[in-house]
LOROVO-448053 format. One record per residue (C-alpha): residue number from 1; residue in one letter; x, y, z. Coordinates in steps of 0.05 Angstrom, whole numbers. Each point is the difference from the previous one (the first is absolute). Layout:
N
NODE    i  aa       x       y       z
NODE  NUM   a       X       Y       Z
...
// end
This chain:
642
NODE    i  aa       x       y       z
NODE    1   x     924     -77    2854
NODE    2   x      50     -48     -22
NODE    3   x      75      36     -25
NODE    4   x      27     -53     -52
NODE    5   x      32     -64      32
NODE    6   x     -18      -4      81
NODE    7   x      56     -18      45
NODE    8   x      11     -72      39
NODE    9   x     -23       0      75
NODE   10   x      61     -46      10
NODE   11   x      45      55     -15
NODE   12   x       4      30      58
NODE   13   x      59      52      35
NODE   14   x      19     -34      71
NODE   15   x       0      52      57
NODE   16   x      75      17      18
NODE   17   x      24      19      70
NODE   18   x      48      53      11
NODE   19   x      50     -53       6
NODE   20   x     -17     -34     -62
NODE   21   x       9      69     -46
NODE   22   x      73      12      28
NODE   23   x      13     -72     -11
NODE   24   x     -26      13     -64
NODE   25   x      45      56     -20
NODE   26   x      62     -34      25
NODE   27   x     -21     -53     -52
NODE   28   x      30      -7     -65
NODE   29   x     -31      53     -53
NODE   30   x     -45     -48     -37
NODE   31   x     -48      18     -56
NODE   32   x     -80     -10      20
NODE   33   x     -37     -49     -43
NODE   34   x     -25     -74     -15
NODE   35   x     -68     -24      28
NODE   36   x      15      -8      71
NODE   37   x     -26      40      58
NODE   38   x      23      76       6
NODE   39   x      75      12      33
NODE   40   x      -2      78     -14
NODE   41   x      40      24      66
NODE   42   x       4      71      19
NODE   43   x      36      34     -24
NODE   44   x      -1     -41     -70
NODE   45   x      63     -21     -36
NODE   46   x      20      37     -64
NODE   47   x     -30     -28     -65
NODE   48   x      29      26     -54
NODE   49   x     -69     -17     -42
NODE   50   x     -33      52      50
NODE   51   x     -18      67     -30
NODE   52   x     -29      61      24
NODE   53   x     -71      13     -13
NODE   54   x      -2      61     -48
NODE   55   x     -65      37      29
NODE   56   x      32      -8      73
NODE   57   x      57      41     -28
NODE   58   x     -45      57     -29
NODE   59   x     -32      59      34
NODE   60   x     -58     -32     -21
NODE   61   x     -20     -50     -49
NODE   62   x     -10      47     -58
NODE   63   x      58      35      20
NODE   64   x      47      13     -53
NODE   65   x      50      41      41
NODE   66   x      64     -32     -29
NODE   67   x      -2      26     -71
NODE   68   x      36      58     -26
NODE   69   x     -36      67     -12
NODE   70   x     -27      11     -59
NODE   71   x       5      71     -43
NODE   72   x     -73      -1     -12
NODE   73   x     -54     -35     -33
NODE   74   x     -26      -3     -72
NODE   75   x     -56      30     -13
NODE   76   x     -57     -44     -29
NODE   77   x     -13       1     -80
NODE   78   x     -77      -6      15
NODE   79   x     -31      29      60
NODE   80   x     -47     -55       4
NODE   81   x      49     -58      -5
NODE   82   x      53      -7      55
NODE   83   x      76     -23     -11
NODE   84   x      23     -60      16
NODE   85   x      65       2      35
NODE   86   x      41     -57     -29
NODE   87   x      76     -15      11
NODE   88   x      40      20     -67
NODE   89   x      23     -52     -43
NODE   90   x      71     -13      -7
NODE   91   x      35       1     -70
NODE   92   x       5      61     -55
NODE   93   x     -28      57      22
NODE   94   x     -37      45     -59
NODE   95   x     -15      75       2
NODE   96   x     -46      33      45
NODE   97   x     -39      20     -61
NODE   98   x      -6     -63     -37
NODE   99   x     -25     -38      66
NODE  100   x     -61      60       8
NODE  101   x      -7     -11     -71
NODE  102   x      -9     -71       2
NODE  103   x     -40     -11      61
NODE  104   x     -43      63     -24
NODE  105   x     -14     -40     -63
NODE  106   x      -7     -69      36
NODE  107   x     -52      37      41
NODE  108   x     -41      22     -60
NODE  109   x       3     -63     -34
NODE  110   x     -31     -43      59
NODE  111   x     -40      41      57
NODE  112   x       7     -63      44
NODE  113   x      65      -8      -1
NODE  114   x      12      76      21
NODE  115   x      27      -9      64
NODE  116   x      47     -48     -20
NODE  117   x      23      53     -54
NODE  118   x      18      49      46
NODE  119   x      32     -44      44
NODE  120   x      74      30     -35
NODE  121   x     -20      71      21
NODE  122   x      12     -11      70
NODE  123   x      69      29      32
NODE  124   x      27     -52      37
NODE  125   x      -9     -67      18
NODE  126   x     -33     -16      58
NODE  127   x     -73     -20      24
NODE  128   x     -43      39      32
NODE  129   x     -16     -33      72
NODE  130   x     -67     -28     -16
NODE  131   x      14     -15     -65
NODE  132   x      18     -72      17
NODE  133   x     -57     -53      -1
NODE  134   x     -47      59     -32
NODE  135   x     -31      -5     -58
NODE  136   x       7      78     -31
NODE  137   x      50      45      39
NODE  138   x     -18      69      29
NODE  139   x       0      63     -38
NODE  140   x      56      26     -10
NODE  141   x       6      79      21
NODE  142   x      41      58     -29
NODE  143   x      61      18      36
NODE  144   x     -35      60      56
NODE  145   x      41      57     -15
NODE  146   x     -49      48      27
NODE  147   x     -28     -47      56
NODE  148   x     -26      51      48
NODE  149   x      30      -3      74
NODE  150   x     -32     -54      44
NODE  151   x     -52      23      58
NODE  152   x      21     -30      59
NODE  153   x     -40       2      66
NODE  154   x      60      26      63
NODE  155   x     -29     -33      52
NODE  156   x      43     -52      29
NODE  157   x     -29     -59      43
NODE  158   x      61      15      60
NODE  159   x       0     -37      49
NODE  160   x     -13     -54     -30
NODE  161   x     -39     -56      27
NODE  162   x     -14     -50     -52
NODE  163   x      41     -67     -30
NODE  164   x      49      19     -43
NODE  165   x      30     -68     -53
NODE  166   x      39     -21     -52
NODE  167   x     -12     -57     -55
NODE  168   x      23     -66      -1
NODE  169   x      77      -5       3
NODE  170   x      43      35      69
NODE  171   x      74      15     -39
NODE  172   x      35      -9      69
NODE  173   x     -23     -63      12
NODE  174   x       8     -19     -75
NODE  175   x      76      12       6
NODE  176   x       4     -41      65
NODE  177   x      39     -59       8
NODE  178   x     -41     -36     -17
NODE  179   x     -40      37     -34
NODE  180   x     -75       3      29
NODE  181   x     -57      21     -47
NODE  182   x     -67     -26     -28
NODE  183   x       8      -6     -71
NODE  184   x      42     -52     -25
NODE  185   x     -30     -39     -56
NODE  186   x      37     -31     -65
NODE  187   x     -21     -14     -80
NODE  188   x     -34     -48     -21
NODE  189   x      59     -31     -24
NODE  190   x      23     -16      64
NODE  191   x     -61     -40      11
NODE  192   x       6     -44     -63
NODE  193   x      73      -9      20
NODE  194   x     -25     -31      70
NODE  195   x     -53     -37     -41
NODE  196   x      51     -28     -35
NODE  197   x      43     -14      58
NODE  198   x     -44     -22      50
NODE  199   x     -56     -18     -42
NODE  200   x     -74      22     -10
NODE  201   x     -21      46      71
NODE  202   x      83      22      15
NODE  203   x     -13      64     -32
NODE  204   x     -62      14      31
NODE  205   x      30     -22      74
NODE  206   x      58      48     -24
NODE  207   x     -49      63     -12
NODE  208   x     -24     -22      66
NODE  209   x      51       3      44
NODE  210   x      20      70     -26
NODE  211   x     -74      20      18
NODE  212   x      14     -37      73
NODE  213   x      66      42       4
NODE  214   x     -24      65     -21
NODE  215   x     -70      -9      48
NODE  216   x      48     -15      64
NODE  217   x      37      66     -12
NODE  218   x     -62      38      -4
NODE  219   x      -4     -11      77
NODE  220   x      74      26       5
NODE  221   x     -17      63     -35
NODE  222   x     -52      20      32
NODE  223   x      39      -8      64
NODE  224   x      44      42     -28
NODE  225   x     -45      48     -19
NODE  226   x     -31       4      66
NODE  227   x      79      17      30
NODE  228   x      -6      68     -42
NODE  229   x     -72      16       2
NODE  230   x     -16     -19     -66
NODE  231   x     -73     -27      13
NODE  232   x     -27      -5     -82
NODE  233   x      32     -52     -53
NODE  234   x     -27     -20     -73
NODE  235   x      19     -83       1
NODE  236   x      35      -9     -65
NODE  237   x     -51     -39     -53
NODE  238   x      58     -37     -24
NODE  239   x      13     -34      81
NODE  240   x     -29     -73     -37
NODE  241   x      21      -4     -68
NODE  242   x     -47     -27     -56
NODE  243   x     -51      -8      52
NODE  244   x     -51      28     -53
NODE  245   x      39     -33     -55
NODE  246   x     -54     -36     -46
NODE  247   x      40     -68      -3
NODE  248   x      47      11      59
NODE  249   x     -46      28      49
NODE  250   x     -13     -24      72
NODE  251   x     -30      22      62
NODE  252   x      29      28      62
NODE  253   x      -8     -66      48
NODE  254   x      76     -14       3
NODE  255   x      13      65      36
NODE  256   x     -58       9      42
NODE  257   x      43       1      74
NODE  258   x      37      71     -31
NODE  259   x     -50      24     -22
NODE  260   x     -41      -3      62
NODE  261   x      63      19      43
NODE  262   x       7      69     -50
NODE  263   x     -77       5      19
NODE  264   x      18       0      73
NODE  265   x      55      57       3
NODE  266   x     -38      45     -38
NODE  267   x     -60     -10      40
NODE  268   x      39      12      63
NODE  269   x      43      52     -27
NODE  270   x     -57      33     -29
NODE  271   x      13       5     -66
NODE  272   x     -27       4     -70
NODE  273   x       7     -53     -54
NODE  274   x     -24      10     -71
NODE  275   x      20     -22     -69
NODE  276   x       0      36     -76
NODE  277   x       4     -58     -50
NODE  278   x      39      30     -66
NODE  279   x     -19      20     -66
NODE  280   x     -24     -64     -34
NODE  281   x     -56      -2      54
NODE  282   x     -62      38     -47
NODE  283   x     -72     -12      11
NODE  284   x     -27      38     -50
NODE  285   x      36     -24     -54
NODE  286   x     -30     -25     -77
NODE  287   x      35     -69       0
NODE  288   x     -25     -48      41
NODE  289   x      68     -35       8
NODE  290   x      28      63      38
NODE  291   x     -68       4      52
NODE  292   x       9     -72       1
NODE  293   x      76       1      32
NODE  294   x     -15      62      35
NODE  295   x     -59     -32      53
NODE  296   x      42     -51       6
NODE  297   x      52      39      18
NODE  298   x     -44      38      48
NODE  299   x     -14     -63      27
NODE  300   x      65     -15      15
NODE  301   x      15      72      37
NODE  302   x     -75     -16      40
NODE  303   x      30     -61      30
NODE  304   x      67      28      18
NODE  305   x     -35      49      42
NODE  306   x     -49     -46      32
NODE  307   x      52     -48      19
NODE  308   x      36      56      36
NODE  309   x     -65     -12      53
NODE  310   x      -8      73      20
NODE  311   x     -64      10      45
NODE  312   x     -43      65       2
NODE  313   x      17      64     -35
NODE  314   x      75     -23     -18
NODE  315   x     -39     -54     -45
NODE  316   x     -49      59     -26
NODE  317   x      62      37     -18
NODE  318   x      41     -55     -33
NODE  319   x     -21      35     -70
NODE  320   x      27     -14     -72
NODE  321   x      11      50     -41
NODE  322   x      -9      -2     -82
NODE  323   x       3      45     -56
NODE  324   x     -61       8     -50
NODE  325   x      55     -23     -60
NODE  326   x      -7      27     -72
NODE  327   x     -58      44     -29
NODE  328   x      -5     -45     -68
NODE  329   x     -19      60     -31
NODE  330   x     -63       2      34
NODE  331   x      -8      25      74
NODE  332   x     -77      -5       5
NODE  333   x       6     -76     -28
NODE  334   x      57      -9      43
NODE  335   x     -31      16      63
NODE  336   x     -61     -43     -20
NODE  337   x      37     -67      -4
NODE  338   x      25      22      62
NODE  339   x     -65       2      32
NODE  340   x     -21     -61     -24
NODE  341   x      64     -45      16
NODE  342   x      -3      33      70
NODE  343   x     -76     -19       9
NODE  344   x      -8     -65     -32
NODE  345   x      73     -32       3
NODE  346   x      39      17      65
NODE  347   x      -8     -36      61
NODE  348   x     -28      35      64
NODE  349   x      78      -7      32
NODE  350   x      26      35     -57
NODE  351   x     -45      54       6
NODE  352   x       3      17      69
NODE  353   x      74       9     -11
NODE  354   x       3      34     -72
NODE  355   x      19      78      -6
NODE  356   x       9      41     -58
NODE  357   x      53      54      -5
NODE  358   x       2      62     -51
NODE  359   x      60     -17     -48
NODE  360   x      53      48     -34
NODE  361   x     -26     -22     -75
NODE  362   x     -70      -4     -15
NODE  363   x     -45       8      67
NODE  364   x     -13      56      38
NODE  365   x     -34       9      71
NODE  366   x     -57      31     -49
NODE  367   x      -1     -63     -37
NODE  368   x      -1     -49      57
NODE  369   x     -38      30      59
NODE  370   x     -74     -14     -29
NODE  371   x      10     -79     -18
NODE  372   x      39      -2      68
NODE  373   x     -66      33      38
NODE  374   x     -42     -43     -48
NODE  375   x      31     -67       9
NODE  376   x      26       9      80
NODE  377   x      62       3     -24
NODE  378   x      55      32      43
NODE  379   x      46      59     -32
NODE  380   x      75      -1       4
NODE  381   x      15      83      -8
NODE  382   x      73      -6     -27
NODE  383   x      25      73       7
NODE  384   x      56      -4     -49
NODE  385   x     -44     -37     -54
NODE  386   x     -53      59       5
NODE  387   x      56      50     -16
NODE  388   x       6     -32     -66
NODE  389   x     -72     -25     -12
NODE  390   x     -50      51      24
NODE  391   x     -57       3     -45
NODE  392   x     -30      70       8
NODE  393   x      36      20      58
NODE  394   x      66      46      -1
NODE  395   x      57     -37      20
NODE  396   x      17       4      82
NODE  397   x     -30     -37      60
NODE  398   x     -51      67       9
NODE  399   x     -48     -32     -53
NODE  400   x      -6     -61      13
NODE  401   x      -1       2      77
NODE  402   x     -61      54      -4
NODE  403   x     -39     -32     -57
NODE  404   x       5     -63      17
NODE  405   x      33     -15      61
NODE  406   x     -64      -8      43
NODE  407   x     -23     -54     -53
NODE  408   x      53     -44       1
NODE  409   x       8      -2      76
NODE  410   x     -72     -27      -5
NODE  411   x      13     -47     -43
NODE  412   x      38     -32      55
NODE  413   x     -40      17      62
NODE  414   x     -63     -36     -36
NODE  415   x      39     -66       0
NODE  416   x      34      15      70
NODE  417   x      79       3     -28
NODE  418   x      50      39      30
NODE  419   x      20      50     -52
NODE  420   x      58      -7     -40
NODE  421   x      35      46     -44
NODE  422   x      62      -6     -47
NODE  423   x      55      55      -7
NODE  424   x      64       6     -50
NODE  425   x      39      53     -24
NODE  426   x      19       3     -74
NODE  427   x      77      -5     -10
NODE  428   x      44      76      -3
NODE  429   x       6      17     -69
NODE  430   x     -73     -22     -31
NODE  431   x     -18      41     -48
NODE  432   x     -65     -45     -46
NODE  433   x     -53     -36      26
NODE  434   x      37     -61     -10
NODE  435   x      66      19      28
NODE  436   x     -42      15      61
NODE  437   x     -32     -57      17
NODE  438   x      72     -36      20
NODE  439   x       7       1      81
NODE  440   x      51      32      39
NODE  441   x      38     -43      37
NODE  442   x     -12      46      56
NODE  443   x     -61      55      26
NODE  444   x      -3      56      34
NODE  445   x     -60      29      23
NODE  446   x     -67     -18      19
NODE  447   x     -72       1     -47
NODE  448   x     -52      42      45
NODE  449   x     -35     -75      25
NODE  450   x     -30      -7      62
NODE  451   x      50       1      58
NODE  452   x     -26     -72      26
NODE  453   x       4     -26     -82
NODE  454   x      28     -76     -18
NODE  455   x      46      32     -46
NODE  456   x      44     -40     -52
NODE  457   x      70      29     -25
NODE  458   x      14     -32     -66
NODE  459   x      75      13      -7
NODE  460   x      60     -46     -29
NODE  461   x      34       9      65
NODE  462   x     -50     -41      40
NODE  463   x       2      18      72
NODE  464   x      57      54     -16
NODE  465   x     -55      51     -20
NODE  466   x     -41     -16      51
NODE  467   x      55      13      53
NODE  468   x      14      66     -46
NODE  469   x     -63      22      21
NODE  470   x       8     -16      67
NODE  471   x      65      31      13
NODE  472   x     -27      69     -34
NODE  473   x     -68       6      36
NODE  474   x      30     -34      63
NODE  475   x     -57     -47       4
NODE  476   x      -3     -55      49
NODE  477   x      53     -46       3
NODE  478   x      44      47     -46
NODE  479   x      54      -4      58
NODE  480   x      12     -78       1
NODE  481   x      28       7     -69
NODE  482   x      74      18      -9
NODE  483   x      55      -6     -58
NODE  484   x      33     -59     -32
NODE  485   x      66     -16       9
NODE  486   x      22       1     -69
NODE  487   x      24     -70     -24
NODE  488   x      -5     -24      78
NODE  489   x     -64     -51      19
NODE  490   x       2     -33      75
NODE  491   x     -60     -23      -6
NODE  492   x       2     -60     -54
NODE  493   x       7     -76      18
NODE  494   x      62     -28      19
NODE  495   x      33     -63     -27
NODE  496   x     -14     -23      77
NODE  497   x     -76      13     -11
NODE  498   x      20      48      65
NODE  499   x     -52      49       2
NODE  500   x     -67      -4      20
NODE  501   x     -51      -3     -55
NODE  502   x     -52      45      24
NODE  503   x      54      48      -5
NODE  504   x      35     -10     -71
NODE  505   x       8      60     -42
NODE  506   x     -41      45      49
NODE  507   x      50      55       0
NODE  508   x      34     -16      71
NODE  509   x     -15      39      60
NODE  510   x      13      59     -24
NODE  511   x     -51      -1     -62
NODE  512   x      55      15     -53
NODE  513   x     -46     -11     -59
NODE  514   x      -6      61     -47
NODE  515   x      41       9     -51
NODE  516   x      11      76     -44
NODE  517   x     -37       6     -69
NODE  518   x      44     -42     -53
NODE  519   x      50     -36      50
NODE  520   x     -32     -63       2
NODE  521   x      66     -32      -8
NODE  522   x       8      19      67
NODE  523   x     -40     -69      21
NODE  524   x      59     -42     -28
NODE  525   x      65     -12       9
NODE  526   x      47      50     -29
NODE  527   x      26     -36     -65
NODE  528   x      76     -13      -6
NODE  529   x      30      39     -55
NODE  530   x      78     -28     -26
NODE  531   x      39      56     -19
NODE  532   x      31     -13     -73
NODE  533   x      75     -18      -1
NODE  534   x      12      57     -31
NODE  535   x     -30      45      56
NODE  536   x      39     -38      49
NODE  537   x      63       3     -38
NODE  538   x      -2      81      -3
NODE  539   x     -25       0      79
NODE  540   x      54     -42      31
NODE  541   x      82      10     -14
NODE  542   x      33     -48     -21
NODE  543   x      54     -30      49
NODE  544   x      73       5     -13
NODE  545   x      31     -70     -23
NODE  546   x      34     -38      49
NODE  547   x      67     -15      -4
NODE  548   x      17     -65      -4
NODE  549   x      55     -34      48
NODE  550   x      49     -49     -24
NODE  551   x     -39     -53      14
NODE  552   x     -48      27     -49
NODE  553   x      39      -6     -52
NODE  554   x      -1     -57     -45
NODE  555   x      44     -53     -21
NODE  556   x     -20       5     -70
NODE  557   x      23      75      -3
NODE  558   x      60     -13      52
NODE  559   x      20     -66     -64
NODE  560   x     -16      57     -52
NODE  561   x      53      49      33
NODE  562   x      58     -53       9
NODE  563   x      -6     -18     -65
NODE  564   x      57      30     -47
NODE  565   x     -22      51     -54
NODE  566   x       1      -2     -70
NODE  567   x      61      35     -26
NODE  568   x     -61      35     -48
NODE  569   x     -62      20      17
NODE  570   x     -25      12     -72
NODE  571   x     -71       2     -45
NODE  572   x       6     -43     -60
NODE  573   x       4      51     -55
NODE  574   x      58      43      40
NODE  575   x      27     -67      10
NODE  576   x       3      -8     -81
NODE  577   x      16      69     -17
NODE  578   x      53     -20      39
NODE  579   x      27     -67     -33
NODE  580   x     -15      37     -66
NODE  581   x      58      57      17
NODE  582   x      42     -56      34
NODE  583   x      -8     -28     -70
NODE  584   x      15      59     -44
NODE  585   x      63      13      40
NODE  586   x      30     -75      -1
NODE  587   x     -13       9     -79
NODE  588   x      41      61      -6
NODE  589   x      62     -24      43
NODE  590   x      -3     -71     -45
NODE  591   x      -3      41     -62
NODE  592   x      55      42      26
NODE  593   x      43     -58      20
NODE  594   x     -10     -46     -57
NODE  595   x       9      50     -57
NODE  596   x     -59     -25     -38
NODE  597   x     -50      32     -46
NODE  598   x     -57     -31       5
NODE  599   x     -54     -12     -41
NODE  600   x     -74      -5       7
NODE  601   x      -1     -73      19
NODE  602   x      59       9      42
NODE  603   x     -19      59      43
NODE  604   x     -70     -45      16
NODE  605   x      36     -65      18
NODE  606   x      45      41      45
NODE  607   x     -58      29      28
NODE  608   x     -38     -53      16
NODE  609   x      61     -36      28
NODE  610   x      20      57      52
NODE  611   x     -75       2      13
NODE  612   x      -6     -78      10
NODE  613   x      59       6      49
NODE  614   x     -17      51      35
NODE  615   x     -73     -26       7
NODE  616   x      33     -62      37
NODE  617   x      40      42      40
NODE  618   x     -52      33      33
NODE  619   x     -44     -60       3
NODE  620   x      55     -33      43
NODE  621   x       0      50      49
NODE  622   x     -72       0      12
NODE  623   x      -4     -72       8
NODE  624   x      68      -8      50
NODE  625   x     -35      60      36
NODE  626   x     -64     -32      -7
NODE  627   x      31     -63      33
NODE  628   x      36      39      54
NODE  629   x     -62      16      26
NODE  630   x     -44     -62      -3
NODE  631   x      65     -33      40
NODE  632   x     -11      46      49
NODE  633   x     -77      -3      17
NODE  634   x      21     -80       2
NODE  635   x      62      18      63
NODE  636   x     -56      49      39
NODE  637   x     -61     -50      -9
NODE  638   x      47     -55      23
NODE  639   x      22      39      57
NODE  640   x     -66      18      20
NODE  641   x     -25     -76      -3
NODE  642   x      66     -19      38
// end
């Protein structure tokens, strides 16, 4: 089945020596694009268009472990009608009352708009995790303040003999330099900007050569993998970006040589390849737009896998794994356009590969298990999802593994799949159903599986949790992983290109790859922090001033002390108070020598006349002073020149 717009056969990668890729990196860093044959070297250049894939940074792809915990749900105004979580609107806020009261009355007015009435009643803002893409969210439950205590089975499957994995993304060799991970893709702006750049097709060779990139690390993680016994990995859906696009889409052709070369090192390794396209992937849902994207999405994830050229069993086991979606408010109706999209719509490759799983909103195991046994269908049991979801049952792995345990194992013996099981542990702290559907970055124990079991741990630390596990049960391999270094890497790529390849970002000899619960900072340099002036100010003492030699001194200040002083060193109103009592006095002794009586006008024009003269007196002083000084500046600079 064709996936939108099918790629050129003349765009092809060329195959690259080992010489060629450290020639490559010693290159200048340029950005990938145009219409001309693939130069994607390994490792690739950084792009700063690149982006991380946001399912291959999840637990899993409904995971929703990043959000905040929430007090507790609302309950529902009608017990038929479920709440649609919807992010608040931003503006005035009005009174808890008057919103019930409105949306109450909203309700009342309009049955069929209901649900969008309520919408205000929720708590907080966030969507559920398979709210997105559906058409009616899940029901929303009560906070459980009297949830009874889970029943949990003891027995633990140790020693374990089976495949433990991760999904999609390995943190250490994310942080490498450079980085090395399977799920770069871009926005779809960055392919109109190389449309516009390059012309009609650079976007699409863009999209490409990130798909080319991300397909020849594959092979480097799983050789990495391999090093610490990690023999079970989820490929990221996101490894070829708008592959299933319905305009931008293209098929796999371009990076057929990684593909098959991932294919080979799992084969020989022996280990287990499947995939888990996200949450916009539903079968069974009432618009046909939605079933129409998601088989051709599944058609996209059926190539991937077939390209990867596994033989036998390996190819048996290379499952995908999907989620039944929303209920629509209709589970019966929902399971029957299921059955009939399944029978009369997918492909046989699609359906050899396709595997349902138990989710933590709407389906049970209870709900699932018959159209799985009806259909052929093979069933995912997702441990943590059934502690939240579990029908009838009590909460606990007891329940579930004795009621139905036999029955799901069958459902993959009948099609001659290796079992595979998911486990998660909800986050410390969870209180509501919600709260606990958010992944610990970590886990700590073991569900009571089968000790040979394919056995997925859906964690935000990747291969961290896994190695948690391994450490704590001592399982194999558990001894070839050590500590980090914290801030230190030896294993990255050198300026020089000097290291071998095979060997980049494998931990060194010594296997230092783990790294403690929260300190992922450890896989970076340390950061440089400046100390504020003021800090440093208070920390170091100041030196004592030097003193300066005679040669230090200069000539302006050696001028300033040769020149002669003023006889008064004097502000300008002392300097007048002064004048004025000079005045006063030289009035008195004229008066007294004179014999006069003056009168009005006479005591002002003597005034004014001692005043004028003694004005001029002081005037001439400062000006021969004045002059003695400017004459000799003019003898020193004269000297100097001389």
């Amino acid at each position: 089945m064709s996936r939108g717009r099918k790629a050129s056969n003349s765009v092809l990668p060329s195959s690259n020596t080992t010489e060629d890729i450290v020639a490559g990196q010693r290159r200048s860093k340029r950005t990938i694009s145009a219409k001309a044959d693939y130069a994607v070297d390994l490792p690739s250049p950084p792009d700063s268009e690149i982006i991380d894939g946001k399912d291959a940074l999840r637990a899993s792809p409904t995971a929703t472990e990043d959000e905040a915990l929430s007090s507790a749900f609302v309950n529902t105004v009608d017990d038929d009608e479920p709440v649609i979580k919807k992010r608040k609107p931003t503006g005035k806020k009005k009174k808890t009352d008057e919103v019930k009261e409105e949306t109450l009355q909203t309700a009342k007015k309009s049955p069929g708009r209901k649900r969008k009435a309520v919408e205000a009643l929720s708590d907080d803002g966030a969507f559920e995790p398979e709210d997105v893409g559906s058409d009616e969210a899940p029901v929303n439950r009560p906070p459980p303040v009297n949830r009874p205590p889970p029943v949990n089975d003891e027995y633990r499957p140790i020693p374990f003999k089976g495949r433990l994995g991760f999904a999609c993304l390995n943190t250490y060799l994310r942080s490498a330099n450079p980085p090395i991970f399977c799920s770069r893709t871009c926005r779809l702006d960055t392919i109109h900007k190389h449309d516009t750049e390059s012309g009609p097709g650079g976007g699409l060779a863009y999209v490409k050569s990130l798909g080319f990139q991300n397909a020849t690390d594959l092979g480097h993680l799983i050789r990495w993998n391999q090093k610490y016994n990690i023999k079970f990995l989820r490929i990221s859906s996101e490894m070829f970006p708008f592959a299933s696009h319905s305009k931008y889409g293209y098929d796999l052709a371009h990076a057929a040589e990684p593909l098959k070369e991932a294919g080979r090192l799992a084969m020989e390794y022996g280990h287990r390849l499947t995939m888990h396209p996200g949450q916009y992937t539903q079968l069974a849902s009432p618009k046909q737009e939605v079933v129409d994207n998601a088989i051709r999405d599944l058609e996209y994830h059926c190539e991937l896998l077939d390209r990867l050229q596994l033989v036998g069993q390996a190819d048996k086991d290379a499952v995908m794994i999907i989620h039944m979606g929303g209920t629509f408010g209709d589970k019966p109706a929902t399971l029957d356009r299921f059955r009939t999209v399944y029978t009369t719509r997918l492909s046989e490759g699609i359906k050899r590969r396709l595997v349902l799983e138990n989710d933590d909103v709407c389906w049970s195991v209870e709900d699932l298990i018959d159209i799985c046994e009806e259909l052929g269908v093979p069933m995912v049991l997702d441990w943590h999802h059934n502690n939240i979801v579990h029908g009838k049952l009590r909460e606990g792995t007891y329940d579930v593994k004795e009621v139905y345990g036999e029955r799901i194992k069958n459902t993959w013996v009948e099609k001659g799949i290796k079992q595979k099981q998911h486990y998660s542990e909800p986050r410390v702290g969870s209180v509501t159903d919600r709260d606990r559907r958010r992944h610990s970055p970590r886990v700590w124990d073991l569900p009571p599986c089968e000790d040979d079991m394919d056995l997925m741990i859906e964690a935000k630390d990747k291969e961290q949790a896994v190695f948690e596990v391994m450490r704590k049960f001592k399982l194999d391999g558990w001894e070839k992983v050590n500590d980090v270094i914290p801030y230190e890497r030896t294993d990255g790529m050198a300026e020089d290109g000097n290291i071998e390849l095979n060997e980049l970002a494998m931990g060194g000899a010594e296997g230092k790859v783990y790294w403690p619960e929260g300190l992922e900072e450890y896989l970076k340099p340390k950061k440089k922090i400046r100390a504020k002036k003021s800090e440093v100010e208070n920390s170091v003492e100041k030196p004592a001033p030097k003193k300066r030699g005679k040669k230090a001194v200069k000539i302006e200040e050696i001028e300033e002390e040769a020149l002669p002083k003023p006889s008064r060193k004097v502000s300008s109103k002392k300097a007048a108070a002064i004048i004025e009592m000079d005045v006063k006095k030289e009035e008195e002794s004229l008066a007294n020598g004179l014999g006069l009586e003056s009168t009005a006008n006479g005591e002002k024009e003597t005034s004014k006349s001692i005043r004028a003269k003694r004005a001029k007196k002081v005037i001439g002083s400062i000006a021969s002073e004045t002059k003695v000084v400017a004459e000799t500046i003019a003898k020193r600079r004269s000297s100097r020149i001389k």
